[in-house]
C-alpha positions in Angstrom: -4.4 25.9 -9.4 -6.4 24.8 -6.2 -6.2 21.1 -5.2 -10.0 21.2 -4.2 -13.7 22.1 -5.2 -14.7 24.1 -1.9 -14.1 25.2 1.9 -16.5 25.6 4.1 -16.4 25.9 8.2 -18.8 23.7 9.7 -20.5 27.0 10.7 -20.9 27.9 7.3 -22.1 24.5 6.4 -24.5 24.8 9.2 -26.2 28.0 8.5 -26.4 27.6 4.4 -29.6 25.5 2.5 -28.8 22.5 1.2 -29.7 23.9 -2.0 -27.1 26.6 -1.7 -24.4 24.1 -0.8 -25.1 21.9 -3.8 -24.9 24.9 -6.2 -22.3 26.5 -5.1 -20.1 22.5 -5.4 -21.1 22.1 -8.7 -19.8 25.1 -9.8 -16.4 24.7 -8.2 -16.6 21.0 -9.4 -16.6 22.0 -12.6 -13.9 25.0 -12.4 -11.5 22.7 -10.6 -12.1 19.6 -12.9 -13.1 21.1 -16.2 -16.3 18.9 -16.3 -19.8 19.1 -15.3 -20.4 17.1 -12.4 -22.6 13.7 -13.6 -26.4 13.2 -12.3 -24.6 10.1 -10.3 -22.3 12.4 -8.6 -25.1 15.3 -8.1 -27.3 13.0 -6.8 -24.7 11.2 -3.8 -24.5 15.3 -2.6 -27.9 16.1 -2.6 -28.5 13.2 -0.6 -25.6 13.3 1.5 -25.6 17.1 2.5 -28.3 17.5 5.0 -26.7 13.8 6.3 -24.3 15.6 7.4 -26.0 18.2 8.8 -26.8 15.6 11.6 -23.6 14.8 12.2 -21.5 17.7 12.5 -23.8 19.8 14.7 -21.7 19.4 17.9 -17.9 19.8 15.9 -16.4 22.9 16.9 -17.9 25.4 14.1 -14.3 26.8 12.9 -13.7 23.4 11.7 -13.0 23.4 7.9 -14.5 21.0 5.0 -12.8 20.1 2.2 -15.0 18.8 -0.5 -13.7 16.9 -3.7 -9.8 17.4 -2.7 -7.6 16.3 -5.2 -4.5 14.3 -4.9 -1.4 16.5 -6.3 -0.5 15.6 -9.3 -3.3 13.0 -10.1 -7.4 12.8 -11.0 -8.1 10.9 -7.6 -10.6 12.9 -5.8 -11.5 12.4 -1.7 -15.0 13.0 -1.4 -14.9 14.9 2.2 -11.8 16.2 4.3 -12.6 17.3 8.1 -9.4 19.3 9.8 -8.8 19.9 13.4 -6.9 19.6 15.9 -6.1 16.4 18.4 -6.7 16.7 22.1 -2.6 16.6 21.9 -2.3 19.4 19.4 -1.6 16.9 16.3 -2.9 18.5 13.0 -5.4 15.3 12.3 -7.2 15.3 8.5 -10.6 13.0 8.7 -10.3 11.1 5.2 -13.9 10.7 4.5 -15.6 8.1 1.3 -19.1 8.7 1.6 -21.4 6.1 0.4 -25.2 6.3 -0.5 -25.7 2.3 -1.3 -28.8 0.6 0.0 -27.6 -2.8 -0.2 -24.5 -4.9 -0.5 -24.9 -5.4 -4.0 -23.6 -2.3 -5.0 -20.0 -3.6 -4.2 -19.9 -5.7 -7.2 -20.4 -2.4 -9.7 -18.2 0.1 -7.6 -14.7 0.3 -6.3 -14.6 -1.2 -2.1 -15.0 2.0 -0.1 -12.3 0.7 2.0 -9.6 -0.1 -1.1 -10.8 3.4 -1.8 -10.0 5.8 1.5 -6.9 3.7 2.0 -5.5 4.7 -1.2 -6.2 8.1 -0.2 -4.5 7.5 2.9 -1.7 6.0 1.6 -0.9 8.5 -1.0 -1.2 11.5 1.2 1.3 9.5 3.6 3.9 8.5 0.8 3.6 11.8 -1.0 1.7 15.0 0.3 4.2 17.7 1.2 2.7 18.0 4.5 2.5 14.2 5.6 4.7 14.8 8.2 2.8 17.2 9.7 -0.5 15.8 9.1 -2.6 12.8 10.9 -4.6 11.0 8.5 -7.5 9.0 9.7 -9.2 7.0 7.3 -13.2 6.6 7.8 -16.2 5.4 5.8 -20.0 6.5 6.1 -22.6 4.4 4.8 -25.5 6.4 5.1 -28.4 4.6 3.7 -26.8 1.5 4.4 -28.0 -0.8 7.6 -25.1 -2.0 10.2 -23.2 -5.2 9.3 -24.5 -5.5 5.8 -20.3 -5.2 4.3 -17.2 -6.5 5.9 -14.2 -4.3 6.7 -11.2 -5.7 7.2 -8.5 -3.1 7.8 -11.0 0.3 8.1 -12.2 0.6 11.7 -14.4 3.9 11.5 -17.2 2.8 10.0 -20.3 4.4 10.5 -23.6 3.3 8.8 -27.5 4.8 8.5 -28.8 7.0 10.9 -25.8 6.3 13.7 -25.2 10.6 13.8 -24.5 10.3 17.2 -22.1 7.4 17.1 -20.3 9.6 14.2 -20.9 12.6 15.7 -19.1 11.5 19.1 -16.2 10.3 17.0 -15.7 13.1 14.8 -15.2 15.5 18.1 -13.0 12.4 19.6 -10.2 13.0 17.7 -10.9 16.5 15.7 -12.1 18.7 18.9 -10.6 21.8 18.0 -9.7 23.6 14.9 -6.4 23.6 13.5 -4.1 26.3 13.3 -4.2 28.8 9.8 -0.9 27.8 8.5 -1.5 23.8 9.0 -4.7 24.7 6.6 -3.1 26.0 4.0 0.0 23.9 4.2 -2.9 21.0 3.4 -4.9 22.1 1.0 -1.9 23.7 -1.1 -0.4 20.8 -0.6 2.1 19.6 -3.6 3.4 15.9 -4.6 6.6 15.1 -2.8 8.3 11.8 -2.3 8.4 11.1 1.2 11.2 9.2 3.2 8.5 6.8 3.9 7.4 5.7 0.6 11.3 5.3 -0.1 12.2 3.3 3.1 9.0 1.4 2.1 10.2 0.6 -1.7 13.4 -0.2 -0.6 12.0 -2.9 2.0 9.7 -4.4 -0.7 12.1 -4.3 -3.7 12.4 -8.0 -4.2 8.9 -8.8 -4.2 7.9 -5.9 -5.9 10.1 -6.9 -9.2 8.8 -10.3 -9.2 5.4 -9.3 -8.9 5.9 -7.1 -11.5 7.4 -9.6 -13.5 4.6 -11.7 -12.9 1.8 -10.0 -13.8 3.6 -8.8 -17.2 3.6 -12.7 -17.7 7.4 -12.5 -18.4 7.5 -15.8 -16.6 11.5 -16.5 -16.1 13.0 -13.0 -17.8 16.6 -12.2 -17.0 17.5 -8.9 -18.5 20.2 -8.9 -21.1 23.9 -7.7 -20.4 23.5 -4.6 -22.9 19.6 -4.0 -20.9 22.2 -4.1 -17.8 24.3 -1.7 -19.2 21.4 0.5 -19.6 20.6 0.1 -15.8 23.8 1.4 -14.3 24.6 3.8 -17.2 20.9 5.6 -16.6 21.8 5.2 -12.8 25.0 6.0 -12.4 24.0 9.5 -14.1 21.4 9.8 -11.6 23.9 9.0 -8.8 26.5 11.7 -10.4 23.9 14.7 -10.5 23.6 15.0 -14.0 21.3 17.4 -15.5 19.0 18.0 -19.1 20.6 14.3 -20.5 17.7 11.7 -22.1 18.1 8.4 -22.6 16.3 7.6 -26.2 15.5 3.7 -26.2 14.1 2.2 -29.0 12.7 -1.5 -28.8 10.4 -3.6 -30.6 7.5 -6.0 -28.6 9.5 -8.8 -26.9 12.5 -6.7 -25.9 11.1 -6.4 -22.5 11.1 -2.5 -22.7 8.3 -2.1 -20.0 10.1 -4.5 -17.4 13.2 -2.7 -17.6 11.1 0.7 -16.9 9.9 -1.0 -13.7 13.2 -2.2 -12.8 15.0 0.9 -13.5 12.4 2.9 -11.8 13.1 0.1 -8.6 16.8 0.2 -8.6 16.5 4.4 -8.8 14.4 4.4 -5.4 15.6 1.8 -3.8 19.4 3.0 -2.3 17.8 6.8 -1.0 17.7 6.5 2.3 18.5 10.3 3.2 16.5 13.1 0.9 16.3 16.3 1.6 12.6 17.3 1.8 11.0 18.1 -0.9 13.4 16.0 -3.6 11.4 13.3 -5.8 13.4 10.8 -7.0 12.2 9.0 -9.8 8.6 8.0 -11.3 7.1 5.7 -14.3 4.5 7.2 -16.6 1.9 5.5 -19.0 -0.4 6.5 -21.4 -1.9 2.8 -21.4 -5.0 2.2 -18.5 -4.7 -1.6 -18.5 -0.9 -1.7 -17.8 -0.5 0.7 -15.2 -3.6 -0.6 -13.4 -2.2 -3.8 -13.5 1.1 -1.9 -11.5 -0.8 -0.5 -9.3 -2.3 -3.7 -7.9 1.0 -5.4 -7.3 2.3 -2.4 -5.6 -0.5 -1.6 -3.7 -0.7 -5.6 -2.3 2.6 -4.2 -0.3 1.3 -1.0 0.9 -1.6 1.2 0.0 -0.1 4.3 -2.0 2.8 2.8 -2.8 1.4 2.9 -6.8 1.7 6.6 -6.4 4.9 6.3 -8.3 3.2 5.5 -11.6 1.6 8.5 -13.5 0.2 8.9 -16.5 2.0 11.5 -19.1 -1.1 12.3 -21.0 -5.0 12.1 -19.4 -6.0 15.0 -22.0 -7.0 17.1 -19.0 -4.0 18.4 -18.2 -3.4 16.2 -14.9 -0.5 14.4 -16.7 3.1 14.5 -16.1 4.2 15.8 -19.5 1.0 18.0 -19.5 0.5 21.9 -17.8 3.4 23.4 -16.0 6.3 21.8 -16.7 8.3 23.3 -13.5 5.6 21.8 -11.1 6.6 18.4 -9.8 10.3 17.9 -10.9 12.1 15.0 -10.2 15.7 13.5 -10.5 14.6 10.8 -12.8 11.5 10.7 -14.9 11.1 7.2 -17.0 8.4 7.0 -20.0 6.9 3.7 -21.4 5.2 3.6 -24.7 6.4 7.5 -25.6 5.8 7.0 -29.1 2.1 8.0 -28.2 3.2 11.1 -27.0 2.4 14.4 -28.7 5.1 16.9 -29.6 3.8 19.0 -26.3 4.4 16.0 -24.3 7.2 15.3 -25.6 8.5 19.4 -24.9 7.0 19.2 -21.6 8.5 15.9 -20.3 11.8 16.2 -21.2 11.7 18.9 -18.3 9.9 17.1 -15.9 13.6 15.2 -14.6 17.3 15.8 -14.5 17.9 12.6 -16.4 14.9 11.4 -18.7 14.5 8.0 -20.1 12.2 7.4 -22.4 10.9 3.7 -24.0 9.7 4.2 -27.3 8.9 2.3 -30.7 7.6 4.6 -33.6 6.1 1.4 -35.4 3.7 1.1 -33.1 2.2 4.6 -33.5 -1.2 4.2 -34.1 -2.8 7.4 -35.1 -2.2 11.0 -36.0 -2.3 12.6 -32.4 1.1 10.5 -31.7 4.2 11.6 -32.5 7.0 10.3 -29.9 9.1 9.3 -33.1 12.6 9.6 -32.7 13.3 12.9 -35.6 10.9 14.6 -32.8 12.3 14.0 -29.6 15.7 14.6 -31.0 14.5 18.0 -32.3 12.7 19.1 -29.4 15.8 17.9 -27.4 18.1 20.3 -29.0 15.7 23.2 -28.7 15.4 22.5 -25.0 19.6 21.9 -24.8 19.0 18.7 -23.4 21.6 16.4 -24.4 20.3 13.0 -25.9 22.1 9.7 -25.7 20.2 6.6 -28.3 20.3 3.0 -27.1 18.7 -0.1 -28.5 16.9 -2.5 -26.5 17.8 -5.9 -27.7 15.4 -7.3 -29.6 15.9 -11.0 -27.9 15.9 -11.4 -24.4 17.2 -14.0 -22.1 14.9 -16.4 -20.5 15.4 -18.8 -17.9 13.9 -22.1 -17.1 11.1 -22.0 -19.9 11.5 -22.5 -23.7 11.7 -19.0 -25.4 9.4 -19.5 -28.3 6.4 -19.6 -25.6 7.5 -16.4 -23.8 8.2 -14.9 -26.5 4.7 -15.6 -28.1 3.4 -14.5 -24.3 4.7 -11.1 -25.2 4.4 -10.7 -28.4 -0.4 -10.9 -27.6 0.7 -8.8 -24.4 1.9 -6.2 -27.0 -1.2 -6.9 -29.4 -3.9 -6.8 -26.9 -2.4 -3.5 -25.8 -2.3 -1.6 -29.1 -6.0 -3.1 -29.5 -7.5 -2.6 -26.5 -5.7 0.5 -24.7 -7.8 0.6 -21.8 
């Protein structure tokens, strides 16, 4: 499956009408993302085609454009990728947010262009299969916007309305020739690795990281238990020893503190590799529920744009989750799922192949509807279809608390847990 909606050279983007542009990116829009692009969306390309038309008139014409590339393994979509070559011979991708706002305004209703392209940067650095090949250069064009009228903190290529020659004089700067076939292709069939980066980088955070995660789950003064310890280095130590096709079946009620144990698990996992071959992924998280793993995201990201890219979700109905498609693309050596009981049984069939050791978090009282089936007669049966060996554990259904009388932590939780089976998203 391609990782983008269309290639053109900037020769080709050059000589075709902006009408035939815009058709022929809708249709690929939809055949890569199995939806019809919105007027919102068709509207920002109509108006930002023949924009760049006055830009990219003096780029070498073998340059290619990526339009609406697509993170592996996730929805995220850059709107614009430019690839060349440095004046040193560096394969160097432009990451491009375009923007169409006419006034400041708009940053309330929308996501910050420059939160956006470095979380496109970030993630292609931490886990692209060809970030150590690759330059990425973050760079933001407001192109009905006057100069001055947003702040930009960390993004220095900023280019607002009308400044084509300014952008145009950049763009040939650091992209001046066209980059070699095989450095094409390694990007744009580019695959989801963890990098030596992002693990040297979790590693260096790790303490901050667990209390900001701890935080933000408002677990104020949570110790785990001695049996959740147990869990930790049992789950670990099978990591460590290479074992293969073995889940971990944990059962817990709200207020066990199932979902900070995920985290912490999913910390200590990544956090001693300093040495991986290329190409091995180590661990990842996956949710089904928006307003917890957005909330992860944000603490991880405070560290390091694209550090978050260790949290997926198993399930996005559009077969972009981790226990969704082809369960031999994107295997790692430990694969941890919160909430499981709102998996279906082809979630359930697919994930259990998606690591070497597989943990999954699950309480089959909270399932909510029909379409949910993680309950524990179906991942044992599924498991022993599959051969995978299954060892059960209980997460205690007290935890330990420090500092802070339980019956107000454990009342924290316990609307935590409400407020997500009410409000998923």
């Amino acid at each position: 499956m391609k990782n983008y909606a269309l290639v053109l050279t900037v020769s080709e983007f050059l000589q075709k009408s902006d009408n035939d542009i815009f058709r022929d990116l809708e249709k690929s829009f939809s055949a890569l993302t199995g939806e019809k692009m919105n007027t919102q969306q068709a509207f920002a390309w109509k108006e930002a085609i023949p924009e760049l038309k006055n830009v990219l008139k003096d780029l070498d014409k073998n340059i290619p454009m990526v339009f609406e590339y697509m993170l592996p393994m996730s929805s995220e979509r850059i709107d614009l990728v430019l690839i060349g070559n440095s004046t040193y011979g560096k394969p160097t991708a432009i990451i491009l947010e375009l923007k169409g706002w006419r006034d400041s305004e708009k940053i309330f209703e929308y996501q910050s262009p420059e939160y956006q392209v470095l979380n496109y940067v970030g993630k292609l650095k931490f886990s692209h299969s060809a970030s150590d090949l690759y330059n990425f250069i973050p760079c933001i064009w407001l192109y009905n916007m006057s100069p001055g009228r947003l702040d930009f903190r960390k993004v220095e290529n900023v280019f607002w309305r009308a400044e084509y020659e300014r952008f145009g004089n950049f763009l040939t700067s650091k992209i001046p020739r066209p980059p070699k076939k095989q450095d094409i292709e390694a990007f744009l069939n580019g695959y989801y690795t963890q990098t030596q980066r992002l693990l040297e980088a979790i590693s260096q955070n790790f303490e901050s990281l667990r209390r900001g995660s701890l935080d933000a789950l408002c677990e104020v003064g949570f110790a785990p238990s001695e049996e959740q310890l147990q869990i930790i280095e049992e789950v670990i130590q099978s990591v460590k020893n290479g074992e293969k096709k073995i889940c971990y079946l944990i059962e817990g009620q709200p207020g066990s503190g199932k979902t900070y144990l995920a985290i912490l698990l999913l910390l200590e996992a990544l956090k001693d590799y300093k040495n991986v071959p290329k190409g091995q992924n180590i661990a990842v998280l996956c949710y089904r529920n928006n307003r917890l793993i957005n909330t992860l995201r944000k603490i991880f990201n405070q560290h390091e744009n694209g550090l978050d890219t260790v949290f997926k979700y198993f399930s996005t109905g559009r077969n972009q989750g981790l226990a969704e498609n082809n369960p031999s693309v994107g295997h790692f050596k430990l694969v941890i799922f919160d909430e499981a009981q709102r998996m279906s049984k082809e979630n359930i069939r697919i994930g259990l192949q998606r690591g070497d050791v597989v943990v999954v978090f699950y309480d089959e009282r909270q399932i909510l509807n029909l379409e949910e089936e993680g309950t524990r007669e179906n991942f044992l049966s599924i498991a022993r279809e599959l051969g995978v060996k299954v060892v059960e554990k209980n997460c205690a259904e007290y935890i330990e608390f420090k500092e802070v009388k339980d019956i107000t932590i454990s009342l924290k939780l316990c609307l935590i847990n409400l407020r997500s089976l009410l409000f998923p998203n």
